[in-house]
Every structure is written in structure tokens, then in C-alpha cells.
ROLOSE-100105 format. One line per 2 residues: number of its first residue (from 1); their letters; for each residue x, y, z of N, C-alpha, C, CB. Coordinates in pm, whole numbers, plus 32768, in hexadecimal, padded with zeros to 4 digits. Glycine has a CB too. Layout:
// ROLOSE-100105
NUM> A> X,Y,Z,X,Y,Z,X,Y,Z,X,Y,Z; ...
// end
This chain:
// ROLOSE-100105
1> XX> 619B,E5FB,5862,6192,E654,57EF,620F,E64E,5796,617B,E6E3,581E; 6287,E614,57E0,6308,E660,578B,62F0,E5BC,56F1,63F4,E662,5821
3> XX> 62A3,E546,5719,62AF,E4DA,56B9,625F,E521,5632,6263,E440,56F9; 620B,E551,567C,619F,E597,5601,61DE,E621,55AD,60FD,E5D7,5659
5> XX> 6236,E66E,55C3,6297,E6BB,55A1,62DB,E65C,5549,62E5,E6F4,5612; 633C,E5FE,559A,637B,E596,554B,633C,E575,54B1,6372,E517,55A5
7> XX> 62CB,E53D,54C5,626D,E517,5492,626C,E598,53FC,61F1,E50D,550E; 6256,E5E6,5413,621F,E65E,53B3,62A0,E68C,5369,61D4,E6E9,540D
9> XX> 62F4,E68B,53C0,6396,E6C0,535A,63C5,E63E,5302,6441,E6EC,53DA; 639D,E5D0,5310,63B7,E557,52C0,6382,E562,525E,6398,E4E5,52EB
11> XX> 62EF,E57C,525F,6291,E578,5207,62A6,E604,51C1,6206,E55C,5248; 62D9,E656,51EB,62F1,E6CF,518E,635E,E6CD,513E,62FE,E745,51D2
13> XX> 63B7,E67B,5183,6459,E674,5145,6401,E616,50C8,6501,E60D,51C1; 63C6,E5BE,50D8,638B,E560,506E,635C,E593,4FE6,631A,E521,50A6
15> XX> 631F,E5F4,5036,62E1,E65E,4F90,6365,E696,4F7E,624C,E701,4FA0; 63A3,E709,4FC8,641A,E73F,4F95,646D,E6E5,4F0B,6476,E748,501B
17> XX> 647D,E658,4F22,64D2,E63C,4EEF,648A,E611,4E7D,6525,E5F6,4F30; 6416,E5E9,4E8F,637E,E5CA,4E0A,6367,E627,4DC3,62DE,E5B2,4E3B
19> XX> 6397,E6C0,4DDF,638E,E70D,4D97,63F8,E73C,4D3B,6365,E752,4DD2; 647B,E70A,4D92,64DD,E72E,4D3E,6525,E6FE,4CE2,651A,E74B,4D6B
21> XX> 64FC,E635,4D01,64FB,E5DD,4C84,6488,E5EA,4C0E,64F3,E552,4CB7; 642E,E61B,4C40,63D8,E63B,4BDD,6418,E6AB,4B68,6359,E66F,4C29
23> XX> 6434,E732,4B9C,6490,E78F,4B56,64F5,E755,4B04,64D3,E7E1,4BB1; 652E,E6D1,4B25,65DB,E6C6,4B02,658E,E657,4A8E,6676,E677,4BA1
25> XX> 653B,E622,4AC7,6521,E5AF,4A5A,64BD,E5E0,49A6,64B1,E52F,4AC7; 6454,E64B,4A06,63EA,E65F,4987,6456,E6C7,490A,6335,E6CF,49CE
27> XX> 6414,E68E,4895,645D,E6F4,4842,63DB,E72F,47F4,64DF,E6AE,47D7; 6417,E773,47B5,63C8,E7FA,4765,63BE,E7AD,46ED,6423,E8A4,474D
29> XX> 632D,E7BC,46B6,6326,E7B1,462F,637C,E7CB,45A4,62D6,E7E6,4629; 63DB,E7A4,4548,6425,E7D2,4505,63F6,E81D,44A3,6465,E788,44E7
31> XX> 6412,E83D,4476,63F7,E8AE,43DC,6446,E86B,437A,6438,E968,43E3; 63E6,E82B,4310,6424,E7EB,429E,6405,E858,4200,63D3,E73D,4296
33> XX> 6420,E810,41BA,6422,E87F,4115,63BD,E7FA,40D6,6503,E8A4,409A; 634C,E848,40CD,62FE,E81A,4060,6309,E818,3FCF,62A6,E84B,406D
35> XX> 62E4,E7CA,3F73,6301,E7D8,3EFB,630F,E744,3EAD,6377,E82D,3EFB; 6352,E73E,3E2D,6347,E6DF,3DF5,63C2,E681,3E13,632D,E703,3D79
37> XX> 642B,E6A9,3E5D,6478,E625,3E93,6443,E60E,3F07,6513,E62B,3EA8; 6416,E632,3F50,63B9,E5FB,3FD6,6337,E5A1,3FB4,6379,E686,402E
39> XX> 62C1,E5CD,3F35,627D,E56C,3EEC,62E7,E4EC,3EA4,622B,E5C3,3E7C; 6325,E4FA,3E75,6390,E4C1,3E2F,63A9,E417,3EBF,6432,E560,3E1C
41> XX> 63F6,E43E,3F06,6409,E402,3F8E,639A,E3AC,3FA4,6413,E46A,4001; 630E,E3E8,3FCE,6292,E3BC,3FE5,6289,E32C,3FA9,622F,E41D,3FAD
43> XX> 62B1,E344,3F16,624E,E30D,3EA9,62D2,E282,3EC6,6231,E37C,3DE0; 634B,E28E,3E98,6383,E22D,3EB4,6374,E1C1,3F57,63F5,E269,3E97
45> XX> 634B,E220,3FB3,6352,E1CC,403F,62BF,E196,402E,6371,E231,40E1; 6271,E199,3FC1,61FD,E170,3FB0,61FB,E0EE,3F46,61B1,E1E7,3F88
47> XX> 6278,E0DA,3EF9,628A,E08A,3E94,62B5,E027,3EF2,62E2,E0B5,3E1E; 631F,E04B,3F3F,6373,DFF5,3FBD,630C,DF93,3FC4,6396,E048,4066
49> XX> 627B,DFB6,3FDF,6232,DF5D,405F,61F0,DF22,4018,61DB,DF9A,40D7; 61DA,DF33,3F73,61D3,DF04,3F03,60E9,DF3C,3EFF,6228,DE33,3F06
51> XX> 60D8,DFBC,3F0B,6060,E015,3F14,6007,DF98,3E91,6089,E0EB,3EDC; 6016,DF91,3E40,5FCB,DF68,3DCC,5F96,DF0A,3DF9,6007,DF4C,3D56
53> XX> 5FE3,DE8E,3E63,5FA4,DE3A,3EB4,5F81,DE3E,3EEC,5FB1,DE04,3ED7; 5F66,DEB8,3F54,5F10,DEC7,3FA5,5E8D,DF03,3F6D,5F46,DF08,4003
55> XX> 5E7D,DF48,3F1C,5DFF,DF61,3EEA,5DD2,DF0A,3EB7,5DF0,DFB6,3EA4; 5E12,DEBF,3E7E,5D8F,DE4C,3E3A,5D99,DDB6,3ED7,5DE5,DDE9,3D46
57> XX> 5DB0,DDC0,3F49,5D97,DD89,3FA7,5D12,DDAC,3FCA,5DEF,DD9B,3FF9; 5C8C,DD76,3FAF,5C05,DD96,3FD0,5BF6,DD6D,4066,5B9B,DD4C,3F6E
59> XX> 5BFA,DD39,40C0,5C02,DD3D,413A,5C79,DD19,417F,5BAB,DD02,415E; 5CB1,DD02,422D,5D01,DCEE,4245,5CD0,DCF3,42F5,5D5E,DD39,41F7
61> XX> 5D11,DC58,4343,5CF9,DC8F,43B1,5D52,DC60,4430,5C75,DC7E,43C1; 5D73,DC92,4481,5DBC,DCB5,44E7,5DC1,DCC0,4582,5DC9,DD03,44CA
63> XX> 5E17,DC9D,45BB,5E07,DCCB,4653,5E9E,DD2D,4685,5DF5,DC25,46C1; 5E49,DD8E,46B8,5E81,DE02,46F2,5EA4,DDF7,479A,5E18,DE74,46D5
65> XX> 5F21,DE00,47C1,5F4A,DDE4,4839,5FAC,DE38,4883,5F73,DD73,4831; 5F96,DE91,48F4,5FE4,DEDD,48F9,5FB3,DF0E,49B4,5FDA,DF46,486B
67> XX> 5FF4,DF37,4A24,5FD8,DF5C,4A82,5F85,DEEF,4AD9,5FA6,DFCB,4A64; 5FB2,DE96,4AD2,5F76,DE0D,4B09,5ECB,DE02,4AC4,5F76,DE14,4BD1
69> XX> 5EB6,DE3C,4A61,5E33,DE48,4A1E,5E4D,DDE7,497A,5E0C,DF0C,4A08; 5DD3,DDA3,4966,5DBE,DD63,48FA,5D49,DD70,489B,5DC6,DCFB,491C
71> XX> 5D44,DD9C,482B,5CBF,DDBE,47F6,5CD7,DD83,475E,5C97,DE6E,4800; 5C46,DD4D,4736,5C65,DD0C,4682,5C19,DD26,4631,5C67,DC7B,465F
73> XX> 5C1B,DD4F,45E6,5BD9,DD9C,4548,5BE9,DD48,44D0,5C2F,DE31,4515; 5B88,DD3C,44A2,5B72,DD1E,4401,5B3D,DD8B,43BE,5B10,DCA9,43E0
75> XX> 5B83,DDAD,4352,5B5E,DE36,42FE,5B48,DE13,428A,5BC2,DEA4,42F4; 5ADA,DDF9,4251,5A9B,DE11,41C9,5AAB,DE8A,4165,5A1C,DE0E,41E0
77> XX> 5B57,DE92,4166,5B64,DF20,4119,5B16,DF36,409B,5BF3,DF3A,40F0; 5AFB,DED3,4032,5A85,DF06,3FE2,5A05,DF32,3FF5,5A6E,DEC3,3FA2
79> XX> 59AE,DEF9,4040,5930,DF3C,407F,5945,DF9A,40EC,58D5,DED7,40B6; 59CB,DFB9,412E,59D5,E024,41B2,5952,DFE6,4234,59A1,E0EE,4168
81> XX> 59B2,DF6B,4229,5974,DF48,4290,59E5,DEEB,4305,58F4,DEF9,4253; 59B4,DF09,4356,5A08,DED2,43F0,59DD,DE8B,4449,5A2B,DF2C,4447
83> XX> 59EE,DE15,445D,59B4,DDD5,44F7,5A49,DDBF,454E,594F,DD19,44E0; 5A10,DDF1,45A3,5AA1,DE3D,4627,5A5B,DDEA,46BE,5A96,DF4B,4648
85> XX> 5AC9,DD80,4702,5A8D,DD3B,4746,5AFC,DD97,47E4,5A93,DC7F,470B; 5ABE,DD92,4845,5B17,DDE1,48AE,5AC1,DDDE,4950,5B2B,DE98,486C
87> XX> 5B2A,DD6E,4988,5AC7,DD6C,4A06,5A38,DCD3,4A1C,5A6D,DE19,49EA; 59EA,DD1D,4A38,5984,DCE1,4A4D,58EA,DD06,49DA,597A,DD02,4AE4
89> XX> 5939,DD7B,497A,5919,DDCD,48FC,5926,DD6B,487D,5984,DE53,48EE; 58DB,DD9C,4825,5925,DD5C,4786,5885,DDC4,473D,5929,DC4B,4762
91> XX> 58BE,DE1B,46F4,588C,DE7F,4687,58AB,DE47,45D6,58E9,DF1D,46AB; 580D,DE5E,45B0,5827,DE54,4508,5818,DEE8,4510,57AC,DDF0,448E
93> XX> 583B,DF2D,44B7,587B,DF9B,4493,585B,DFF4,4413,58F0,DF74,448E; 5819,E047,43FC,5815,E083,4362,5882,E0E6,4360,5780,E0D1,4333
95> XX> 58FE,E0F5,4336,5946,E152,4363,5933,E1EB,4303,59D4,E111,4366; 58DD,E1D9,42D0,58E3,E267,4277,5878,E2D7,42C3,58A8,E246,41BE
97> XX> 580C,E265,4301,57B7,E286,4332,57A0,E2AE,43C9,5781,E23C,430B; 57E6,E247,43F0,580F,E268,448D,5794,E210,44C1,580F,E328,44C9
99> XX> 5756,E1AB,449E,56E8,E159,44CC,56FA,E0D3,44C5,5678,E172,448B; 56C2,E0A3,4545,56B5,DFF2,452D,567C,DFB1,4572,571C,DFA4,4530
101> XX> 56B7,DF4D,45AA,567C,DEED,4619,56E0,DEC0,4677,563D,DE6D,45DD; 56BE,DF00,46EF,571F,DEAA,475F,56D9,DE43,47BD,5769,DF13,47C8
103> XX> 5726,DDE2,47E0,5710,DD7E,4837,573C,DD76,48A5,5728,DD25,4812; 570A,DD49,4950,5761,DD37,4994,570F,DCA2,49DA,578B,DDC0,49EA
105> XX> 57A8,DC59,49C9,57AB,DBF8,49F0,56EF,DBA5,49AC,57DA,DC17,4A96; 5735,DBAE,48FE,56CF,DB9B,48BF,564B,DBD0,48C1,56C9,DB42,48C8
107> XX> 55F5,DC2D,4910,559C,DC52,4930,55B4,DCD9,48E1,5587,DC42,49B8; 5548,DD05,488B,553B,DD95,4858,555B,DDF6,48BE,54AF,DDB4,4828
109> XX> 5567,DE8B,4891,557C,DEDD,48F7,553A,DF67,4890,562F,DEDC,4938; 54D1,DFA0,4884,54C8,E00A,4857,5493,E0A5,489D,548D,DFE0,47FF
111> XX> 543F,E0DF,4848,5448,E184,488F,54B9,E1A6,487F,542D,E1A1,492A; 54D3,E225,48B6,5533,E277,48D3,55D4,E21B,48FB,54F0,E2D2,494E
113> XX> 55A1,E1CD,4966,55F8,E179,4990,5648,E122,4948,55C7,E13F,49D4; 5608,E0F3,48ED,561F,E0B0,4888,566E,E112,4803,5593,E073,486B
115> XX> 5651,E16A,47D2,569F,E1BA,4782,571A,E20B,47BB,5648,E20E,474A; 5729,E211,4839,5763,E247,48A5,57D8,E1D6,487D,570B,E24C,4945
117> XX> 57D4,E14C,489D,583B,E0F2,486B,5847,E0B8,47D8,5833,E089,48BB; 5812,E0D6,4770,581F,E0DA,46DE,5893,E175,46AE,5764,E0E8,469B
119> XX> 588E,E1CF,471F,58DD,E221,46FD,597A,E212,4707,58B3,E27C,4737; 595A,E1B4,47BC,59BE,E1B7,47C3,59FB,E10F,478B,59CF,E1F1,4848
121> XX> 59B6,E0A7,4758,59FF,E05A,46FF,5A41,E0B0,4678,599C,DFE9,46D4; 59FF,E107,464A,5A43,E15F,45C7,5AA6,E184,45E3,5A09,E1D4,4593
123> XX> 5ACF,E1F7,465C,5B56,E1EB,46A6,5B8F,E1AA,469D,5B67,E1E8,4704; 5B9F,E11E,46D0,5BE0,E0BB,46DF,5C44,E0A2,4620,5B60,E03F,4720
125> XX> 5BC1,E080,45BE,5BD9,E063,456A,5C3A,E0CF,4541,5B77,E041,4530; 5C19,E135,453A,5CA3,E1CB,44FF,5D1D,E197,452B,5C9B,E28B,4559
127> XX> 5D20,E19E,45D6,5DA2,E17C,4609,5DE8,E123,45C1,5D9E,E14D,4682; 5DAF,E06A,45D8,5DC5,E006,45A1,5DFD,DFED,4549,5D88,DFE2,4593
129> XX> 5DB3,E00F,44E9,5DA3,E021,442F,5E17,E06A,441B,5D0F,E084,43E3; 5E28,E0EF,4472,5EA5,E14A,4452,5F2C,E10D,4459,5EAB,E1BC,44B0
131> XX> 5F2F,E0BB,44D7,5FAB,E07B,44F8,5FB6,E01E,44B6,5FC2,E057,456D; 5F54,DFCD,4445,5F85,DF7C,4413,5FC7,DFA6,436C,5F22,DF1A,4425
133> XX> 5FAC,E014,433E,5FCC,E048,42DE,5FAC,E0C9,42B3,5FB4,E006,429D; 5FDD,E13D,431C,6009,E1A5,42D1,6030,E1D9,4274,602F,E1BE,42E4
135> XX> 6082,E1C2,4229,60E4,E1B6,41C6,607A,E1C9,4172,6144,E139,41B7; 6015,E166,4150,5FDF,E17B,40C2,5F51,E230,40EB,5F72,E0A3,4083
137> XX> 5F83,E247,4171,5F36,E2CF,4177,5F69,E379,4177,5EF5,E2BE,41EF; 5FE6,E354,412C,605F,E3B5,4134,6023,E406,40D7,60FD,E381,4110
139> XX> 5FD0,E3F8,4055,5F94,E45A,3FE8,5F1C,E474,402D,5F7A,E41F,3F48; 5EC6,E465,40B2,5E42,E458,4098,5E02,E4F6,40A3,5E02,E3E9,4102
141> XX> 5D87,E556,406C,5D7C,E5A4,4093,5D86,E5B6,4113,5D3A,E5BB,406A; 5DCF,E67E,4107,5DD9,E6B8,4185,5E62,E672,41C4,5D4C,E69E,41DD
143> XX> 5EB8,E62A,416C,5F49,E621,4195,5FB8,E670,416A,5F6F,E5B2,417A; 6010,E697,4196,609A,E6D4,413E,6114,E6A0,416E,60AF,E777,4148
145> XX> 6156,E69D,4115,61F4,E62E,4134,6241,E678,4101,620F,E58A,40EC; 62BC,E675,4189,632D,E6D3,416D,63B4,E678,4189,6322,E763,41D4
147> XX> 6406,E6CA,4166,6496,E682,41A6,64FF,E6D7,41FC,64F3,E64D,4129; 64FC,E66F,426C,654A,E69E,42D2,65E9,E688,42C3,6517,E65F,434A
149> XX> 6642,E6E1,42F2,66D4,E6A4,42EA,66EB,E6A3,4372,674B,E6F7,4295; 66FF,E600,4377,6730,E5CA,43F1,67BC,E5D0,4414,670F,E54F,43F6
151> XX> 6855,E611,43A0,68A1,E603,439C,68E1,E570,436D,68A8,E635,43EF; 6979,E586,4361,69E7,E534,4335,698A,E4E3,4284,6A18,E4A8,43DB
153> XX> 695F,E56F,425A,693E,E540,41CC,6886,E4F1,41C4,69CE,E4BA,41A3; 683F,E50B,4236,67CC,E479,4227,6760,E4F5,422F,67C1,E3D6,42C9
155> XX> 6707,E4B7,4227,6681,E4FE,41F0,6630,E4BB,4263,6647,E4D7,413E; 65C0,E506,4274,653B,E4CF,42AF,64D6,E509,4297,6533,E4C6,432A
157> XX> 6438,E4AE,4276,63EE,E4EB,423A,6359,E4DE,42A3,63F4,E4B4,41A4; 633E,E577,4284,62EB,E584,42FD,6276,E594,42C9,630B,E5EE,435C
159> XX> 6200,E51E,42EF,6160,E550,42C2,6121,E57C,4327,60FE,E4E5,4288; 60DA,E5F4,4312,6095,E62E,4356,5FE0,E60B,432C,60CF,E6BA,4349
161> XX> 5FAD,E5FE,439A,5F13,E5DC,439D,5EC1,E64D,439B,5EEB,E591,4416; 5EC2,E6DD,4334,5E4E,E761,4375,5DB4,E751,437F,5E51,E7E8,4314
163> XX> 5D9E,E6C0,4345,5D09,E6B4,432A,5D0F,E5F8,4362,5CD2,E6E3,4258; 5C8B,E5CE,4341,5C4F,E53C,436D,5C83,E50E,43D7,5C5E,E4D1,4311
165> XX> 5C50,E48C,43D7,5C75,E42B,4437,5C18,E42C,44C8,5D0E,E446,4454; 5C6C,E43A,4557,5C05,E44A,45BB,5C89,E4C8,460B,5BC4,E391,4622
167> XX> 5CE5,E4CC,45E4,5D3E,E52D,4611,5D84,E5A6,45A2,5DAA,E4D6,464E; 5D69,E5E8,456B,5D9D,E615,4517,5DFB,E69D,4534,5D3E,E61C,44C7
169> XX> 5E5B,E689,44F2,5EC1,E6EB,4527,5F4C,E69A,455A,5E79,E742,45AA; 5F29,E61E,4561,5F9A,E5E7,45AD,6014,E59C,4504,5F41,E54C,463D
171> XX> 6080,E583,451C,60DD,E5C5,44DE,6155,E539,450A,60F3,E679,451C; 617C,E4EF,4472,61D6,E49D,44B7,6252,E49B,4431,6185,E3F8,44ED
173> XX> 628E,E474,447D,6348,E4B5,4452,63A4,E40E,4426,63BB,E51C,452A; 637F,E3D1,43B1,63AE,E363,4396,646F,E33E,4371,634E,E34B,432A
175> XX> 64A9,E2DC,43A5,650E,E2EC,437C,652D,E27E,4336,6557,E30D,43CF; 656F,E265,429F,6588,E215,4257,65F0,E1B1,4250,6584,E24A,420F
177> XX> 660C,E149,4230,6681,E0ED,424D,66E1,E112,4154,6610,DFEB,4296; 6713,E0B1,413D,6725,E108,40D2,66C2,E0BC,4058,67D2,E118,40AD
179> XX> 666A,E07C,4072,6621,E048,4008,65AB,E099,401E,660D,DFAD,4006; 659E,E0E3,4060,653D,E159,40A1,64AF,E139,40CE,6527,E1CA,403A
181> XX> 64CC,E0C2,4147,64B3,E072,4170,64A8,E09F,4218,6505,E017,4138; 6434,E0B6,4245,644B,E0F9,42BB,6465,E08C,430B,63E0,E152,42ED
183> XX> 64C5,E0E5,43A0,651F,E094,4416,64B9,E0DE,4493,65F7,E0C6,441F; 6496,E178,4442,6473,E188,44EF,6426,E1EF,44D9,64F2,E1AD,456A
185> XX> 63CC,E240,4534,6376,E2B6,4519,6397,E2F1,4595,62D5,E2A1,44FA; 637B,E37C,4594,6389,E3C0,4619,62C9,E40F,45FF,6440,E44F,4621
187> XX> 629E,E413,4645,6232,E45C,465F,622C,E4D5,46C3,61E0,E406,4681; 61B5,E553,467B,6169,E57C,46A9,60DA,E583,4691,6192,E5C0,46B0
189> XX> 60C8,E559,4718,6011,E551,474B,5FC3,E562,47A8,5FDC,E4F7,474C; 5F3F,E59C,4762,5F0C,E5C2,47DC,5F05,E562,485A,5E93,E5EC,47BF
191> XX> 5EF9,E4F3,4856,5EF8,E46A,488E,5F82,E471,4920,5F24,E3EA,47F1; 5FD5,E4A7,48F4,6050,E48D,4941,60A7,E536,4972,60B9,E41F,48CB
193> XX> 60AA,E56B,49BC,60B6,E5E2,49DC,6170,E5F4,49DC,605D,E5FA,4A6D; 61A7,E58D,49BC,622E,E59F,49A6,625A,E591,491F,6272,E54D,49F2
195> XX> 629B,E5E8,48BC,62AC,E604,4841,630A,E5C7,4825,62B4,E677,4821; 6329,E54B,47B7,639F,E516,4771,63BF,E4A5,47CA,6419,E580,475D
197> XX> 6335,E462,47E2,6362,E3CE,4815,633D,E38D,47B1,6325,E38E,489A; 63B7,E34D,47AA,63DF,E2BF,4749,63F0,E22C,4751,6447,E2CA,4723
199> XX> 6398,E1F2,46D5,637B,E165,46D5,63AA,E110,4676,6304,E153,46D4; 63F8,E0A4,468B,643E,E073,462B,63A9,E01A,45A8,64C2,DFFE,468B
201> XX> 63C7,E02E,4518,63A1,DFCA,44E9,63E2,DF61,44A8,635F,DFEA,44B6; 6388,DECF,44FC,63F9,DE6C,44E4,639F,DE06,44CC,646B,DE4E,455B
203> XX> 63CB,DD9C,44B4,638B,DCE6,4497,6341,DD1F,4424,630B,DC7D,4528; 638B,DD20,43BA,6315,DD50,433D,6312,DCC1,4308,634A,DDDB,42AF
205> XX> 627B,DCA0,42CB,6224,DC75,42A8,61F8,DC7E,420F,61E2,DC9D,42F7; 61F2,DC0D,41E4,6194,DC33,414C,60FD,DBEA,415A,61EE,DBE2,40A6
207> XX> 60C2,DC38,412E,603F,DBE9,4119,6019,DB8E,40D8,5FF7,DC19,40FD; 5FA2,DB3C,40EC,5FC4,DAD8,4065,5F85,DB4F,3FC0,5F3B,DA0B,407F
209> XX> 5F48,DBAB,3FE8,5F37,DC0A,3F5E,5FB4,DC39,3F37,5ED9,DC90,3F6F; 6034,DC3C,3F7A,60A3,DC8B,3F3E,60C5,DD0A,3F9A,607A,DCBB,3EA9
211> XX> 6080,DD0B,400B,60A0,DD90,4037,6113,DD76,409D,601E,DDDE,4078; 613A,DDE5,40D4,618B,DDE5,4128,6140,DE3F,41AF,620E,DE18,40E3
213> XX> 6159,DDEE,424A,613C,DE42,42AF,61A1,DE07,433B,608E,DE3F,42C4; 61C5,DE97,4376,621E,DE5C,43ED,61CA,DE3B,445C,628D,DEBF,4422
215> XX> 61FA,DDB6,44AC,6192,DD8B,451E,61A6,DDC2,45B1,6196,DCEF,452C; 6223,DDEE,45A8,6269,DE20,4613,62C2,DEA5,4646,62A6,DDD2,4618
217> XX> 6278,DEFA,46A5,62A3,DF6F,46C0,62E1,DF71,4726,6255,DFC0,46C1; 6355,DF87,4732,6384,DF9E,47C0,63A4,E040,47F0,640D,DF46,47CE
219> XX> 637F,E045,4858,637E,E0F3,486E,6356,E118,48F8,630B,E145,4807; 6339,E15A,4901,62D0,E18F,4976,6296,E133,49EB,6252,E1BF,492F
221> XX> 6249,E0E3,4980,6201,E060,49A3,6230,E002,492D,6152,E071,49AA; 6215,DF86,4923,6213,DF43,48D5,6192,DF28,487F,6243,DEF2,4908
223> XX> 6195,DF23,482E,6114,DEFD,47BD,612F,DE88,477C,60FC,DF6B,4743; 60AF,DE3A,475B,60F9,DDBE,4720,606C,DDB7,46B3,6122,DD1B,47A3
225> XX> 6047,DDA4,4622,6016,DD6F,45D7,602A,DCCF,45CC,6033,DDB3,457E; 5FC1,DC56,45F1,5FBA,DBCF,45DB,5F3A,DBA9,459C,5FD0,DB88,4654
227> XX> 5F35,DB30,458B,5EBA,DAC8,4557,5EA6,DB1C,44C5,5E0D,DAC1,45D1; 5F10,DB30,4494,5EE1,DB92,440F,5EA3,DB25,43B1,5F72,DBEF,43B4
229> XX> 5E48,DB6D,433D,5E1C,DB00,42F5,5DD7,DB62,426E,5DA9,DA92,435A; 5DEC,DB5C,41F2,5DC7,DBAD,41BC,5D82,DB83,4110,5E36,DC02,41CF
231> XX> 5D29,DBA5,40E4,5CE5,DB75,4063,5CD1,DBF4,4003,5C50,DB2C,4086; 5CC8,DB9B,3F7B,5CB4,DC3C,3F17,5C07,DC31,3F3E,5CE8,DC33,3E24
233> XX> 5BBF,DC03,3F7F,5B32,DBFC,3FBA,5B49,DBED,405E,5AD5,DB72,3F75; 5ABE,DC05,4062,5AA1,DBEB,40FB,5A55,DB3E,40F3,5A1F,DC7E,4146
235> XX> 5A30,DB18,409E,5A00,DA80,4094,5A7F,DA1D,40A7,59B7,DA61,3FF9; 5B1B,DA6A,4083,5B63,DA1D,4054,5B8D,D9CD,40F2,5BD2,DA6A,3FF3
237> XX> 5B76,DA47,4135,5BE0,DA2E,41D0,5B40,DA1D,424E,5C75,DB08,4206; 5ADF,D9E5,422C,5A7E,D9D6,4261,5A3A,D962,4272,5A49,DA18,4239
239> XX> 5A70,D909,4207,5A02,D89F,41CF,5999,D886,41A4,59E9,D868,41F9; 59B6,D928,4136,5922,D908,40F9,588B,D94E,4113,590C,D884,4120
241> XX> 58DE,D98A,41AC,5879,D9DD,4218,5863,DA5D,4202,58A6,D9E3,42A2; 57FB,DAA0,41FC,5817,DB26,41EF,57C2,DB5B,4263,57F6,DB61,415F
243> XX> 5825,DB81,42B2,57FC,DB8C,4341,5791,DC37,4354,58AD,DB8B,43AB; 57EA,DC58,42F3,5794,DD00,42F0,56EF,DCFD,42D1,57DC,DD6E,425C
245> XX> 56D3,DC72,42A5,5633,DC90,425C,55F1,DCC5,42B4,55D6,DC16,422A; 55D3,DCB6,433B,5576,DCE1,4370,5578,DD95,43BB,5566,DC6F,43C8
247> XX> 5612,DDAE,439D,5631,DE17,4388,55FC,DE71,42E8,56B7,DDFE,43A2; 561C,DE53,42BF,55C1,DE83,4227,551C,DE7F,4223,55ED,DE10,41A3
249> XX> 54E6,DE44,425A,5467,DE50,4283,5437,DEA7,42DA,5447,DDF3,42A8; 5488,DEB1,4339,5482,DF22,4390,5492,DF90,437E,54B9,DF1F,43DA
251> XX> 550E,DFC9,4359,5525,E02A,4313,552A,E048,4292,556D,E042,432F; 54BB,E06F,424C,54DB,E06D,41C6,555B,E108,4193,542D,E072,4176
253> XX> 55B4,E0D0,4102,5609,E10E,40D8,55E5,E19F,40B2,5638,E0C8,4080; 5605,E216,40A5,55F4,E286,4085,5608,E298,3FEB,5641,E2CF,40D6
// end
């Protein structure tokens, strides 16, 4: 009996101390000042990444890598459409709609079952899509941007999420280099139960449209954006293909 004692005070000392790095590490949400130098901030860390090019970027697509996990998306940002490949999975996508077509291991999959994983390719795509360019979602409804003082004179500007997405409420705290040019974000989310973990952004990237996106997060976990490839069309970066047709048939547009 006395190993199994042994046994239980180890494992308690284990939480003890899981609980108390947890305390020392999570931080509290900050309280920033809303207003027009906090919009002000926004708008420039949005020029940084050069926004005008990213909107007229009509599709763009990607692989998402992070937690020994790999997943790849093509996003038809003019039609709001997504094919999100993950696994033994690959979903066309209506994203406004929340409908499509999933495959596994090429074979249809529908019913319940089937929309059951069209939901969760949409997931996927929020996450994805998010990490590859936030920045141009700093105005979007149901956001507000404030500024934090981090001290020794520097600013940080915090967007908060109260509406959309697949998490809303969650809240991230950007910090600028001096071309206002983000280096790093600290987050809160529902996703992660420890407050003000921070991820570097780094290996920035231009698109061939002109945009700017970082491929590489270091933090927590590592995140890595690759195989980027991006067109002011979805024909451009396809060959011509327009892979969604039989998605558009399926789902017709609202």
C-alpha cells in the first residue's frame, strides 16, 4: 500500500504545482481606451500588410500546420467559397451558407453525417483563414480596438471579437515593431484556458497580389503557413479549373 500512497502524493504534488504555474503564468485580460487613436493604429497596421492587396486577392491557398497536424485550403474569397482538405476528408464548402460536399477518401459522405463534417470543415476554414490574415479583420463587424500601454512609451492594440466567427468573444492583443508591423500577438480564447499566451509573427511573405502574410508562429505550439499560392481569381492558381462547379450546383446561392 505505502507505493500506492507514494503513487498519489506525486500525482497530487503534480497538480499542486499545475495549478500554481497556471496562476503565475495566465494573465488577465487588459483594459485598453477605445477611440480614434486606437482606430487610427488599426488602420495603419492594416496599411503595413498592404489591406488594398489583399482585397483585390480573389482567391488564395494554403497549408496550415501546427500540433503535429496538417490541413490545406483553397479559398475562393470572391464567391465565399472553400475547399479544406484534412485527413482522409476534403470538403467544398459554401461558407455563407454553411453547406457542401464532403468526401472521404473520395467517396461522398452525406445525411447528417455528412453536414456533421461540412461544419466542421467551416471550422477549420475560420481557424485557418484567421491565422493567415487577421489583420485585414481588425474593422470587421462586432469588433472594437483599443490601446493598451505596455509601458517604456509603446502601445498595444487590442481587437476584441463580441460577434462572428466560430468563437466569439475571444480577444487578441497585437504588438507592433516601428513600421507598425506586427512581431507578436498575445491572445485571449476561448480555445486555450490560459490568458496572454503569445506567438511570435515572423517569415513575412508577400503575395504575388501584393499582400503581405506571416508564415510562422512561434508560441505555445508552433504554427507554420506553407505551399502558399495566391490569384486575383480562383482560375488563376488552378489551371483554369473551377473546382467549386459542382459545388454550385449543389448548393444553390441565396
Amino acid at each position: 500500500m505505502k507505493w500506492l500512497k507514494r503513487i498519489f502524493f506525486f500525482i497530487l504534488i503534480l497538480l499542486v504545482i499545475g495549478v500554481v504555474a497556471f496562476f503565475i503564468a495566465n494573465e488577465s485580460r487588459p483594459n485598453g481606451k477605445s477611440g480614434k487613436a486606437a482606430d487610427e493604429l488599426a488602420t495603419k497596421m492594416q496599411q503595413a500588410i498592404n489591406l488594398e492587396a489583399w482585397k483585390n486577392t480573389g482567391a488564395v491557398k494554403f497549408t496550415f500546420s501546427g500540433l503535429g497536424k496538417s490541413r490545406s485550403t483553397l479559398w475562393d474569397k470572391k464567391r465565399h467559397y472553400a475547399w479544406v482538405k484534412w485527413g482522409d476528408y476534403e470538403a467544398w464548402v459554401n461558407i455563407n451558407q454553411r453547406k457542401g460536399i464532403v468526401k472521404q477518401n473520395g467517396k461522398e459522405v452525406g445525411g447528417e453525417e455528412g453536414q456533421k463534417l461540412v461544419i466542421k470543415a467551416w471550422k477549420i476554414w475560420v481557424n485557418d483563414s484567421f491565422w493567415l490574415n487577421p489583420i485585414a479583420k481588425a474593422f470587421d463587424p462586432g469588433t472594437t480596438r483599443s490601446l493598451v500601454d505596455m509601458g517604456d512609451n509603446k502601445q498595444g492594440l487590442l481587437v476584441s471579437y463580441n460577434s462572428g466567427g466560430a468563437t466569439p468573444g475571444d480577444a487578441y492583443l497585437w504588438l507592433l515593431d516601428k513600421n507598425n508591423l506586427p512581431t507578436h500577438w498575445k491572445l485571449w480564447v476561448s480555445i486555450i484556458p490560459l490568458g496572454g499566451v503569445k506567438f511570435s509573427w515572423d517569415n513575412w511573405k508577400t503575395l504575388s497580389t501584393g499582400a503581405k502574410v506571416s508564415t510562422l508562429h512561434e508560441g505555445l505550439i508552433d504554427i507554420k503557413i506553407s505551399d502558399l499560392k495566391a490569384g486575383k481569381d480562383l482560375l488563376e492558381i488552378t489551371d483554369n479549373q473551377d473546382i467549386f462547379a459542382a459545388l454550385e450546383k449543389a448548393v444553390k446561392p441565396q
